[in-house]
VEXNUMAR-209770 format. One record per residue (C-alpha): residue number from 1; x, y, z; residue in one letter; chain. Coordinates in Angstrom, 3 decimals. Layout:
% VEXNUMAR-209770
<num: NUM&u: X&v: Y&w: Z&residuo: A&cadena: A>
...
END
This chain:
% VEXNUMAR-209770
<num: 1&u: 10.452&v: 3.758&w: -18.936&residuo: X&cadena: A>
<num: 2&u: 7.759&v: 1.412&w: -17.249&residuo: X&cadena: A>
<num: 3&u: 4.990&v: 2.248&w: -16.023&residuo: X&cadena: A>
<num: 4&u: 3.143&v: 1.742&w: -12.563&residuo: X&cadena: A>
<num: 5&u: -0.190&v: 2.909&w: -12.198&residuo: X&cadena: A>
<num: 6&u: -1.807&v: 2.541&w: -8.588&residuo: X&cadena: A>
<num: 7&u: -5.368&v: 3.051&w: -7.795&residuo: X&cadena: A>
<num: 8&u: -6.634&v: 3.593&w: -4.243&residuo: X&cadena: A>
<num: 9&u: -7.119&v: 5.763&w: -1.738&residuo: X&cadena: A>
<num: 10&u: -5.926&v: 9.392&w: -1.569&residuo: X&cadena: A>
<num: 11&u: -6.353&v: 10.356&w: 2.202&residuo: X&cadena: A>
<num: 12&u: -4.835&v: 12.812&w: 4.856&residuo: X&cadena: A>
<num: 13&u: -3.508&v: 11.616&w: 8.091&residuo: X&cadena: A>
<num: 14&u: -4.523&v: 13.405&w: 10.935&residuo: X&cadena: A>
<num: 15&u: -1.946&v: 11.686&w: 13.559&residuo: X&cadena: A>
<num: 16&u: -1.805&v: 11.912&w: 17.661&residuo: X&cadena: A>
<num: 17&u: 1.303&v: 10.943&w: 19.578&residuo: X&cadena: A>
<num: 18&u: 1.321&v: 9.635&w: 22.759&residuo: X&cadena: A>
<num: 19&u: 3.094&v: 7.485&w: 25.300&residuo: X&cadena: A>
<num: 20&u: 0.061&v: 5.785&w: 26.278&residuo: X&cadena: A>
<num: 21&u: -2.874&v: 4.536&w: 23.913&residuo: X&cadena: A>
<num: 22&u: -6.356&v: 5.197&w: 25.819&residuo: X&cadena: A>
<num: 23&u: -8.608&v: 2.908&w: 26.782&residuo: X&cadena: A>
<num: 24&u: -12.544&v: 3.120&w: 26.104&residuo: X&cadena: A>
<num: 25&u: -13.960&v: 6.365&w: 27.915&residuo: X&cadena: A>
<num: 26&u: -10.045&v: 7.685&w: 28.644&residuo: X&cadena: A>
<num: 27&u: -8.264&v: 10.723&w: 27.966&residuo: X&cadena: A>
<num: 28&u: -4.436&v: 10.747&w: 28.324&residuo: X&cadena: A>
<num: 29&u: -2.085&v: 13.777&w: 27.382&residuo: X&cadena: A>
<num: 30&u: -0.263&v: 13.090&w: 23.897&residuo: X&cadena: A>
<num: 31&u: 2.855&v: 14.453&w: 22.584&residuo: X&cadena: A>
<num: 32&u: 2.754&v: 16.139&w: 19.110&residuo: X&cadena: A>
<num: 33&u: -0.162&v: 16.290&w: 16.334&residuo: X&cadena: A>
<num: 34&u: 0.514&v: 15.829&w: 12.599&residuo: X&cadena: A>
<num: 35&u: -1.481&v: 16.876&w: 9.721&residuo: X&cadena: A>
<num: 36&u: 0.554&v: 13.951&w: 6.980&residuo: X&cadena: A>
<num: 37&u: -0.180&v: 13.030&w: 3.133&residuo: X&cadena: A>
<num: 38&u: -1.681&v: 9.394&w: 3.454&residuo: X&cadena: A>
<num: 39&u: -4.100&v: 6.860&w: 2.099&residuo: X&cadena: A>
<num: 40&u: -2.969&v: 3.399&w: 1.050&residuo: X&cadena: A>
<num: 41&u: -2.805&v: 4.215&w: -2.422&residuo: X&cadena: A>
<num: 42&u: -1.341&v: 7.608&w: -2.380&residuo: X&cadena: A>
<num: 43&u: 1.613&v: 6.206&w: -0.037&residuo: X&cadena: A>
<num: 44&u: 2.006&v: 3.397&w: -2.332&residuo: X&cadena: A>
<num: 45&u: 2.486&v: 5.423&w: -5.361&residuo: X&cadena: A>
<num: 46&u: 5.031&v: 7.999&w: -3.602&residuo: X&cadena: A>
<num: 47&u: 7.242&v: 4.634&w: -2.084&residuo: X&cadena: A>
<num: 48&u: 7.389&v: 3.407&w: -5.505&residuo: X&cadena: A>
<num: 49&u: 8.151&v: 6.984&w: -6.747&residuo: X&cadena: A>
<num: 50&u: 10.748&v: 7.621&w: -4.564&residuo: X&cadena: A>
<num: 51&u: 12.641&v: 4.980&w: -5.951&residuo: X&cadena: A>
<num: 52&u: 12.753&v: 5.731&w: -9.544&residuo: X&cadena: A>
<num: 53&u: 9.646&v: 4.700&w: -11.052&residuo: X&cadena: A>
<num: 54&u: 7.263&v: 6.153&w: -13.427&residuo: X&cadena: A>
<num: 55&u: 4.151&v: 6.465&w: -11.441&residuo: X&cadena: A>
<num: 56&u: 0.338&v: 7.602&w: -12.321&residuo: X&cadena: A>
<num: 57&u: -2.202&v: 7.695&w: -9.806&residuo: X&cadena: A>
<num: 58&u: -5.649&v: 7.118&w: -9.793&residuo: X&cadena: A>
<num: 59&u: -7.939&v: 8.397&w: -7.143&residuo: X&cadena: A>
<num: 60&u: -10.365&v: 10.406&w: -6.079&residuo: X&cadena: A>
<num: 61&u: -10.312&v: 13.477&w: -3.589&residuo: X&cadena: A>
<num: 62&u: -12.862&v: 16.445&w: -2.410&residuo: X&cadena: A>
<num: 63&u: -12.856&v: 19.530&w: -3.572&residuo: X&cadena: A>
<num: 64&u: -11.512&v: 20.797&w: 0.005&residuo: X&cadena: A>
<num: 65&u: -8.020&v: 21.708&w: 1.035&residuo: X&cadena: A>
<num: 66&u: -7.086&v: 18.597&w: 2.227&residuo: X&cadena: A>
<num: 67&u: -7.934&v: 17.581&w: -1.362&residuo: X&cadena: A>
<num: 68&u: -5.583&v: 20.301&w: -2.343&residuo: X&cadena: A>
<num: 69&u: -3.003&v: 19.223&w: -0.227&residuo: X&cadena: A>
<num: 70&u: -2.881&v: 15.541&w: -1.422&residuo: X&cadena: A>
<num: 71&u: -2.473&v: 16.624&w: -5.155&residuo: X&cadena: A>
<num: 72&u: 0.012&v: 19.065&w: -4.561&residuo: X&cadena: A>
<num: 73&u: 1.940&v: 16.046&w: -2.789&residuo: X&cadena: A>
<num: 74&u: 1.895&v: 13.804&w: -5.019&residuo: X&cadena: A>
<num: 75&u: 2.947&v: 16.565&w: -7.715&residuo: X&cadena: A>
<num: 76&u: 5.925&v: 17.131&w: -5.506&residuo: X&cadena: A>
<num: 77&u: 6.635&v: 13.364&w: -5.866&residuo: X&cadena: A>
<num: 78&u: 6.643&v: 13.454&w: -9.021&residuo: X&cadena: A>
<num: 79&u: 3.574&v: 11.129&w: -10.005&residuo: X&cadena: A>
<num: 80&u: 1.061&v: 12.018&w: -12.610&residuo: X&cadena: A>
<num: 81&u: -2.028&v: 12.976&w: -11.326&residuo: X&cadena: A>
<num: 82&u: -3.855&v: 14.308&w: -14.414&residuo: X&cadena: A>
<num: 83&u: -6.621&v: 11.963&w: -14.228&residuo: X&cadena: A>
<num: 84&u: -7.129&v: 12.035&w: -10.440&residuo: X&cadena: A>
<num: 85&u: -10.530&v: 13.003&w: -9.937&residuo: X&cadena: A>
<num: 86&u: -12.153&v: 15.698&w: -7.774&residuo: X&cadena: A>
<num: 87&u: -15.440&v: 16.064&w: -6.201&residuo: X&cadena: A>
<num: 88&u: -18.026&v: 17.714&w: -4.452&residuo: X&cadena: A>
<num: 89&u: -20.011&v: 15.545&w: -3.022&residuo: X&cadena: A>
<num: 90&u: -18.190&v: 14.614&w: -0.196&residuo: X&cadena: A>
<num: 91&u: -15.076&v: 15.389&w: 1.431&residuo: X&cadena: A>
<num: 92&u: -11.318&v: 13.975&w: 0.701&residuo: X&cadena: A>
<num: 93&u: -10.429&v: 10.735&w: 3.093&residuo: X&cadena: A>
<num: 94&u: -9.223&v: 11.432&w: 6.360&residuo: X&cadena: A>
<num: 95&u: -7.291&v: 8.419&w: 8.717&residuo: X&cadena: A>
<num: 96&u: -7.203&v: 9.593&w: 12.721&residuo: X&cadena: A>
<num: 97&u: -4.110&v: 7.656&w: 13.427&residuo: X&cadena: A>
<num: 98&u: -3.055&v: 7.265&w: 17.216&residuo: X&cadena: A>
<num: 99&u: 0.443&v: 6.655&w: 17.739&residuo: X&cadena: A>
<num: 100&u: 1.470&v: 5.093&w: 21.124&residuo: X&cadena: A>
<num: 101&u: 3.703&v: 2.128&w: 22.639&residuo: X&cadena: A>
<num: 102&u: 5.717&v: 1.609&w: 19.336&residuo: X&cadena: A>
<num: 103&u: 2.252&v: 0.547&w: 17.166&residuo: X&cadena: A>
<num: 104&u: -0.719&v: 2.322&w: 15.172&residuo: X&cadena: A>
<num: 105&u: -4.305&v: 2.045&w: 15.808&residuo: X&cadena: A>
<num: 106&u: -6.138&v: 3.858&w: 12.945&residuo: X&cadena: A>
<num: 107&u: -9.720&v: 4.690&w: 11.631&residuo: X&cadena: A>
<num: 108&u: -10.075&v: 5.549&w: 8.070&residuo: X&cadena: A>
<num: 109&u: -13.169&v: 7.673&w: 6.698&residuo: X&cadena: A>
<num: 110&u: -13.008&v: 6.864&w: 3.215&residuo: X&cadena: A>
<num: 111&u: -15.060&v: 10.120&w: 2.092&residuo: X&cadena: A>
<num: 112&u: -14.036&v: 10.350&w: -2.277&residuo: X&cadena: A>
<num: 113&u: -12.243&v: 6.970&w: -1.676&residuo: X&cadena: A>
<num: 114&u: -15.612&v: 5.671&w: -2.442&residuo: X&cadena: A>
<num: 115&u: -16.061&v: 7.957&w: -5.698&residuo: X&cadena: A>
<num: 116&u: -13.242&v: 5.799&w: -7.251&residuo: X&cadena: A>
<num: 117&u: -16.035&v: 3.468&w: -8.288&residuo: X&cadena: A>
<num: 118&u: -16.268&v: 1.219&w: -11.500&residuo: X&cadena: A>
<num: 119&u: -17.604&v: 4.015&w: -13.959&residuo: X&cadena: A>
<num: 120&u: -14.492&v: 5.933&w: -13.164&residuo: X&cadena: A>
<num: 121&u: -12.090&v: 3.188&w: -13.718&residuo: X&cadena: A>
<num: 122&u: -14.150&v: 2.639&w: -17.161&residuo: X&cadena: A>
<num: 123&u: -13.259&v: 6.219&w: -17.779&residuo: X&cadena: A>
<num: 124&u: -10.190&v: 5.708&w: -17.343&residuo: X&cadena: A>
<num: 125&u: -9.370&v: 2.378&w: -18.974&residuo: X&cadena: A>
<num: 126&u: -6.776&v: 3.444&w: -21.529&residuo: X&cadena: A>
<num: 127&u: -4.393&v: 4.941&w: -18.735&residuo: X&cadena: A>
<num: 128&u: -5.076&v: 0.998&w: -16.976&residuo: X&cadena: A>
<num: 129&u: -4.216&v: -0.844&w: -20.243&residuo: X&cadena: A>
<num: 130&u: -1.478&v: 1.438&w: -20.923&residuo: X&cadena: A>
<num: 131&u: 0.260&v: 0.328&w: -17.491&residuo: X&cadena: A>
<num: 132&u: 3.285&v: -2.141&w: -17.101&residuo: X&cadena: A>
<num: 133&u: 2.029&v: -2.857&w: -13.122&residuo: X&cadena: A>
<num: 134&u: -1.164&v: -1.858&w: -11.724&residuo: X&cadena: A>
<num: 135&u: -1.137&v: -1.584&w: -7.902&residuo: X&cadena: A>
<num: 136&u: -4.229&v: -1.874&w: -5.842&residuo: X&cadena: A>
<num: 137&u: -5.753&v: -2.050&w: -2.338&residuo: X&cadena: A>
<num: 138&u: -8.880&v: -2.055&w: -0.728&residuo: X&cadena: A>
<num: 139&u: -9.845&v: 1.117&w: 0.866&residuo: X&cadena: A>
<num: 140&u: -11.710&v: 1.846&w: -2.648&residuo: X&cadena: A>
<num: 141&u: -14.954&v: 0.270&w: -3.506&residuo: X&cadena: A>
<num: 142&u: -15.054&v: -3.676&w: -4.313&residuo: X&cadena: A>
<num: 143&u: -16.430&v: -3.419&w: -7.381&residuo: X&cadena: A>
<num: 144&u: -13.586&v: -1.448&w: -8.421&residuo: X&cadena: A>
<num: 145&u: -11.125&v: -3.924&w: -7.185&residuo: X&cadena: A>
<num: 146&u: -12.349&v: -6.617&w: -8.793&residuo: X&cadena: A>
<num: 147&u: -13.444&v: -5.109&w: -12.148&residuo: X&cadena: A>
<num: 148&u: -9.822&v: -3.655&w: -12.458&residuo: X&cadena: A>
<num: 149&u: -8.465&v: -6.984&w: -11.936&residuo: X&cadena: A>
<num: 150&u: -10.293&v: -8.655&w: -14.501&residuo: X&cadena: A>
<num: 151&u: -9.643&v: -6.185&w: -16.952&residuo: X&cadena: A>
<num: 152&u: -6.353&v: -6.705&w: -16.294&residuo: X&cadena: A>
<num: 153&u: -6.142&v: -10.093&w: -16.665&residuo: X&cadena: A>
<num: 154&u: -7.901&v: -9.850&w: -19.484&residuo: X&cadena: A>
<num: 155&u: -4.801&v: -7.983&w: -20.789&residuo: X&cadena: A>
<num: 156&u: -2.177&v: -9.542&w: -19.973&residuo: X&cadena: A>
<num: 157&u: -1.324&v: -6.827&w: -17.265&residuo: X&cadena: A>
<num: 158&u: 0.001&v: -7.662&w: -14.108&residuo: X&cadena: A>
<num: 159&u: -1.763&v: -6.759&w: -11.211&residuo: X&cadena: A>
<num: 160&u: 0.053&v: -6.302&w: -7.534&residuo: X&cadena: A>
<num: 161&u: -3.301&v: -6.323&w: -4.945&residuo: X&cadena: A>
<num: 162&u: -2.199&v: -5.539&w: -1.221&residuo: X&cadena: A>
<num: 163&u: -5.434&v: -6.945&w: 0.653&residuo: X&cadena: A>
<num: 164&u: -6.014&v: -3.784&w: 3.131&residuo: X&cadena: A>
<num: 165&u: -7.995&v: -3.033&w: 5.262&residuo: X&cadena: A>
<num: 166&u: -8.968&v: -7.059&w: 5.197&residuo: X&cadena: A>
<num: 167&u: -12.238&v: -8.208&w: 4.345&residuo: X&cadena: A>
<num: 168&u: -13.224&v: -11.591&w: 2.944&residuo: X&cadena: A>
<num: 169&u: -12.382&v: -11.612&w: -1.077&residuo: X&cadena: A>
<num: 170&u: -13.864&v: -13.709&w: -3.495&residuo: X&cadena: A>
<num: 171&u: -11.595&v: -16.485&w: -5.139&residuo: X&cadena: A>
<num: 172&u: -11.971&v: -14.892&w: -8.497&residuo: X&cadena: A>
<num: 173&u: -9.999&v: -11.838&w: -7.322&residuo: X&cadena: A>
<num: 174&u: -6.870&v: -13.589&w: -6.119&residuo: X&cadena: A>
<num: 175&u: -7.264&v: -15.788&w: -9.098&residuo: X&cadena: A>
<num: 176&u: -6.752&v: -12.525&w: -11.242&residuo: X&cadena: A>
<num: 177&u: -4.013&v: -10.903&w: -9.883&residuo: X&cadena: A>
<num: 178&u: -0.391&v: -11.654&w: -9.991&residuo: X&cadena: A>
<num: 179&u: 0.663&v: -11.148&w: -6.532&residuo: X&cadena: A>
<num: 180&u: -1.281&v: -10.609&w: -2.947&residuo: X&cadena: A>
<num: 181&u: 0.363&v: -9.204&w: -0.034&residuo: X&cadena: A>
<num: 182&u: -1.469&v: -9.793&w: 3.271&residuo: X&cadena: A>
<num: 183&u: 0.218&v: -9.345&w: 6.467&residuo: X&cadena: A>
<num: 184&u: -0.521&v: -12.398&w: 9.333&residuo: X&cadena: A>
<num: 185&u: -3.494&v: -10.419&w: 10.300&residuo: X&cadena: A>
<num: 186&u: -5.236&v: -9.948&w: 7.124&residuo: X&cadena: A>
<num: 187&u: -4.283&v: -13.385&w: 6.273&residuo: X&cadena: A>
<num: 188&u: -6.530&v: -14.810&w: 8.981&residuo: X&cadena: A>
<num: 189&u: -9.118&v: -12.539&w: 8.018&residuo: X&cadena: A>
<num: 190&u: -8.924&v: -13.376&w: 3.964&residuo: X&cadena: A>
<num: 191&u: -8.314&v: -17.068&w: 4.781&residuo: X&cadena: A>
<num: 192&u: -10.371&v: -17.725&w: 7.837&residuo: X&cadena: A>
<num: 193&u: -8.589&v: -17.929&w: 11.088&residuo: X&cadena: A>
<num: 194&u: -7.637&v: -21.939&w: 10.757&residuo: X&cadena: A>
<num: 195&u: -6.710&v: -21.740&w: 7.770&residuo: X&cadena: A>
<num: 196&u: -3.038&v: -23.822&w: 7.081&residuo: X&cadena: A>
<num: 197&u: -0.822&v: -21.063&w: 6.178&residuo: X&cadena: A>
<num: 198&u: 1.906&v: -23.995&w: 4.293&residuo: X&cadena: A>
<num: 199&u: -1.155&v: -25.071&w: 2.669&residuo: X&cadena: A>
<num: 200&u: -2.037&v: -22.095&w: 0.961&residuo: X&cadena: A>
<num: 201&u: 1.605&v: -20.509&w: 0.075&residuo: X&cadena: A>
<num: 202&u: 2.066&v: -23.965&w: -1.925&residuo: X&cadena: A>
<num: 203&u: -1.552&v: -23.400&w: -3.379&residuo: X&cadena: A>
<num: 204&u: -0.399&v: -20.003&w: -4.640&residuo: X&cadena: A>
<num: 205&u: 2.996&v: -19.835&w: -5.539&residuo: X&cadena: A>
<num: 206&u: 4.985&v: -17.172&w: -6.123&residuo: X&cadena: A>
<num: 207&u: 2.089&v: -15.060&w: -5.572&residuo: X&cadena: A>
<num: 208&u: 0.762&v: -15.040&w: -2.064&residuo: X&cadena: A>
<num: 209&u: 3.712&v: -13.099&w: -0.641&residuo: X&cadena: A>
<num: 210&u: 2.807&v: -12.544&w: 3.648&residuo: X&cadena: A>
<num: 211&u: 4.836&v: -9.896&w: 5.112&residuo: X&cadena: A>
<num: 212&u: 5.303&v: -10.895&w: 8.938&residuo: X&cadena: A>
<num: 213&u: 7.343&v: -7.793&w: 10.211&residuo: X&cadena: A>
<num: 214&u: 10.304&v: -7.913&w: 11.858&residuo: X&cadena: A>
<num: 215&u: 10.356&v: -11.718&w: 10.793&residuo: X&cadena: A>
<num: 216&u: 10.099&v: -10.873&w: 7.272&residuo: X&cadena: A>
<num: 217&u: 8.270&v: -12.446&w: 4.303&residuo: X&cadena: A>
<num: 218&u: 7.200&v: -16.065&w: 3.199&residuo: X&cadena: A>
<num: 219&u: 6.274&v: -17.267&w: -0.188&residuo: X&cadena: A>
<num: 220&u: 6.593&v: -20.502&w: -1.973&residuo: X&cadena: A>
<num: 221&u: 8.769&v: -20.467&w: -5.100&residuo: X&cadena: A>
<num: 222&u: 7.048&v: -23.286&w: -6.942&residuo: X&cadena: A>
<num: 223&u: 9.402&v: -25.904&w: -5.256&residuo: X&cadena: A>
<num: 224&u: 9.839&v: -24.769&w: -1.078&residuo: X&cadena: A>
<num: 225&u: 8.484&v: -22.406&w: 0.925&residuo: X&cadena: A>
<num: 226&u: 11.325&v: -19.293&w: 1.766&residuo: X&cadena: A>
<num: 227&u: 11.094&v: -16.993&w: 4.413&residuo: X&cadena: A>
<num: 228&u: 13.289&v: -13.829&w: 3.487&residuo: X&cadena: A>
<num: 229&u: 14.165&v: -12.137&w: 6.657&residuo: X&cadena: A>
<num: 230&u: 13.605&v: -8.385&w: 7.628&residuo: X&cadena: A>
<num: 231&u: 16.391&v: -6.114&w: 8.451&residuo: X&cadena: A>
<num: 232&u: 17.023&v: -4.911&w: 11.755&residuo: X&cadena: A>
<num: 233&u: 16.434&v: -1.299&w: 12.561&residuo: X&cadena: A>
<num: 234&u: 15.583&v: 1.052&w: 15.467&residuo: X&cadena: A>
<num: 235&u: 11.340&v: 1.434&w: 14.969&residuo: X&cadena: A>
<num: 236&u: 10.181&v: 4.818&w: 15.326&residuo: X&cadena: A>
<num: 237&u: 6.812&v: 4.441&w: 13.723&residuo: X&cadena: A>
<num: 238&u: 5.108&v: 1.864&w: 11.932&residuo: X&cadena: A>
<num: 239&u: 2.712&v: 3.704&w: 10.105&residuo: X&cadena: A>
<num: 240&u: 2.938&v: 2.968&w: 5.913&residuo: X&cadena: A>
<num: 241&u: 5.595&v: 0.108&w: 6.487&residuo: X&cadena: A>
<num: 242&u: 3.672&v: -2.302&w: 4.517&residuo: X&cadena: A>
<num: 243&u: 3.036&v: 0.454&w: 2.069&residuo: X&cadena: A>
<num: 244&u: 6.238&v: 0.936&w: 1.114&residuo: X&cadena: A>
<num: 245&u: 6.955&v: -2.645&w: 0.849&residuo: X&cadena: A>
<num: 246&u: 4.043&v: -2.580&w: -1.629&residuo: X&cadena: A>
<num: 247&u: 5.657&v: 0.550&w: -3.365&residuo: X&cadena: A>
<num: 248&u: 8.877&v: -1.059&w: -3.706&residuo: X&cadena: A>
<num: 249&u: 7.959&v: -4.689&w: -4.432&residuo: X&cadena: A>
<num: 250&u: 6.180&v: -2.680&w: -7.575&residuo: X&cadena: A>
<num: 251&u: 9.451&v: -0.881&w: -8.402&residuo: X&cadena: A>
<num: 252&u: 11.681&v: -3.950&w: -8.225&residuo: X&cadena: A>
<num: 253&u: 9.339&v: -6.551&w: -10.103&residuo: X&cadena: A>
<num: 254&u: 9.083&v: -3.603&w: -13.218&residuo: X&cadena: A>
<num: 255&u: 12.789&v: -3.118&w: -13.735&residuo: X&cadena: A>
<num: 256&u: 13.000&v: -7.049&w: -13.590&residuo: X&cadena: A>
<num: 257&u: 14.185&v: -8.191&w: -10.296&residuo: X&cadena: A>
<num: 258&u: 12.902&v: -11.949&w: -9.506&residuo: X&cadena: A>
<num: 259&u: 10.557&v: -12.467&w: -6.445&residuo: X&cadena: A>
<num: 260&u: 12.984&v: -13.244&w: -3.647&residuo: X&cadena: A>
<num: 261&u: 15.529&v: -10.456&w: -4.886&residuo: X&cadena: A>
<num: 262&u: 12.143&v: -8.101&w: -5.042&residuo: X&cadena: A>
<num: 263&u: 10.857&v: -9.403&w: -1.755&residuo: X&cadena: A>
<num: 264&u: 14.478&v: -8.826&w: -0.529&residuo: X&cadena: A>
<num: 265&u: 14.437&v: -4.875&w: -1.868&residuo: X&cadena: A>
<num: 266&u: 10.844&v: -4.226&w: -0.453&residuo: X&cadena: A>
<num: 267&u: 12.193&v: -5.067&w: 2.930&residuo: X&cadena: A>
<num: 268&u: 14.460&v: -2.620&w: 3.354&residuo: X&cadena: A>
<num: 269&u: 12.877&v: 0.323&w: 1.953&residuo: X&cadena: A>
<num: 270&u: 9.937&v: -0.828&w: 4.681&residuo: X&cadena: A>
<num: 271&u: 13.128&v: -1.316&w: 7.741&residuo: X&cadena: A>
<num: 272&u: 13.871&v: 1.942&w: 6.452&residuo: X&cadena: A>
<num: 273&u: 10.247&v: 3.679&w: 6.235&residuo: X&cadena: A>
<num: 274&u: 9.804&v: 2.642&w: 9.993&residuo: X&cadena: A>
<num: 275&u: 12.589&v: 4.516&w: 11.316&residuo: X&cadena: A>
<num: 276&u: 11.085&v: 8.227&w: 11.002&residuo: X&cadena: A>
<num: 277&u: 7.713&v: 9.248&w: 11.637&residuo: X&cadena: A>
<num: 278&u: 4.929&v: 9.016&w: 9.195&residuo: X&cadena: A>
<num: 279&u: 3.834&v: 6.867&w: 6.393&residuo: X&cadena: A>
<num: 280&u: 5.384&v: 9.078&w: 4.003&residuo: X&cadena: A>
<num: 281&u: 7.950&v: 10.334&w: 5.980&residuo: X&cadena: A>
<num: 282&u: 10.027&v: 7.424&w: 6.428&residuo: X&cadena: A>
<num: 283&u: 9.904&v: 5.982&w: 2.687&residuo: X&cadena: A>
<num: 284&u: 13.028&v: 5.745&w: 0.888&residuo: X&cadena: A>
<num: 285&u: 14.700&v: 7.530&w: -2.293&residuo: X&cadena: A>
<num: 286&u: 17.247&v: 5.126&w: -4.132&residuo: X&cadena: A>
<num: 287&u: 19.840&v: 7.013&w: -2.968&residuo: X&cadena: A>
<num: 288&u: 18.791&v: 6.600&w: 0.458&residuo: X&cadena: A>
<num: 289&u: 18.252&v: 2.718&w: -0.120&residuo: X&cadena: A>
<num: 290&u: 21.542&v: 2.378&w: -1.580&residuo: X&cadena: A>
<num: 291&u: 23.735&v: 3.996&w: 1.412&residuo: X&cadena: A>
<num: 292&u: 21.921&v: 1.266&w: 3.696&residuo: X&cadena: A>
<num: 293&u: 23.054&v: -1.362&w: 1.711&residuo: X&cadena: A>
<num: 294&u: 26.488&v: -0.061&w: 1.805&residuo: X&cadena: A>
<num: 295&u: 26.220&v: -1.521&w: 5.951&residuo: X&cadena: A>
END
């Protein structure tokens, strides 16, 4: 079977639910609190998971219970986690997510994010080279990022980078991965905010892939620029929705889907993902996915 190994961020979300989102210097009365499995790379290894692939992940987390919680999740996801890594020096990533008015607003603290740094992806180069997809994202260090990258390309590996949270990226690093993901806002920020978006799909096709949400994804397949539409579902919560199109993008490109037909998969494991609560909690098995199809 192939492989898929992500490396990110391993974090917990600590989530508040409320009608209202508060303004600066405003308390308002929220709903429910949830203590939820997160971190961009953790989610993004359990959405590809859940639908049949062979996942490792590569992380790091504190040597604290919500360390201990993240590991045992991913073990129930089935993902190999043998080379995760664990420290003391700092505590495991936390996101304070508030949910309100059918949106997110979120603040990571990346805590052992930032121990996945380049020494431990050089320790752990043989599990890298050994993958069929490598997934990344950028609540880990940089450096990391874009060492990982070129080793990959070095390699002949293909590399799936989903550019979040968005900061400004050299060229070298979208040069060396197969496919980037950004949604419309991270675009802007990668891009610069006048930046032609027809220009640029037809400067990187079939590999600058911009997930709009309900209105879907655009890419140009070498000859036009396609927009493949997003399915229509009741949103609950929003939270991990372009994880799990990550996740499943992953799955589909491995077991040989082409782009459109991938995109096309990835969007409705994400319509699906947004329809319970949670960035874990929505994302689909393949059994799941398949009933939905059946409509």
């Amino acid at each position: 079977m192939k492989n898929i190994t992500v490396i990110g961020s391993i974090n917990v979300d600590l989530v508040a639910v409320s009608d209202k989102r508060p303004k600066a210097g405003e308390t308002v009365i929220g709903k429910a609190f949830h203590t939820i499995a997160g971190g961009k790379g953790a989610n993004q290894a359990v959405a590809s998971a859940r639908l049949g692939a062979n996942v490792t992940m590569l992380g790091v987390v504190g040597n604290d219970t919500y360390g201990t919680f993240s590991l045992d999740n991913l073990k129930e996801n089935n993902i190999n986690i043998d080379s995760v890594g664990v420290t003391n020096e700092t505590t495991t990533g936390v996101a304070q997510i508030v949910i309100a008015e059918n949106d997110n607003s979120i603040i990571v603290i990346p805590g052992a994010n930032d121990k996945c740094d380049v020494n431990y992806a050089k320790q752990n180069e043989k599990k890298i080279l050994a993958s069929d997809l490598v997934i990344l994202q950028l609540e880990i260090p940089l450096e990391t990022v874009l060492f990982i990258a070129g080793l990959c390309k070095k390699n002949n590996i293909p590399v799936l980078l989903n550019p979040a949270p968005a900061c400004v990226i050299p060229e070298k690093l979208i040069d060396d991965v197969t496919f980037i993901t950004p949604n419309e806002h991270e675009f802007e920020l990668i891009f610069g905010q006048d930046s032609n978006k027809d220009t640029l799909l037809k400067r990187y096709p079939n590999k600058l892939l911009i997930t709009e949400g309900s209105n879907g994804v655009i890419f140009h397949n070498g000859s036009e620029i396609v927009r493949v539409p997003a399915n229509k579902v009741n949103v609950v919560d929003t939270t991990g929705a372009g994880d799990t199109f990550n996740g499943a993008f992953g799955a589909a490109y491995i077991n040989g889907k082409e782009i459109d037909e991938a995109i096309k998969y990835a969007n409705l494991a994400a319509g699906i993902s947004v329809t319970k609560l949670g960035a874990q909690g929505g994302m689909p098995t393949q059994q799941e996915l398949d009933r939905w199809e059946q409509f």
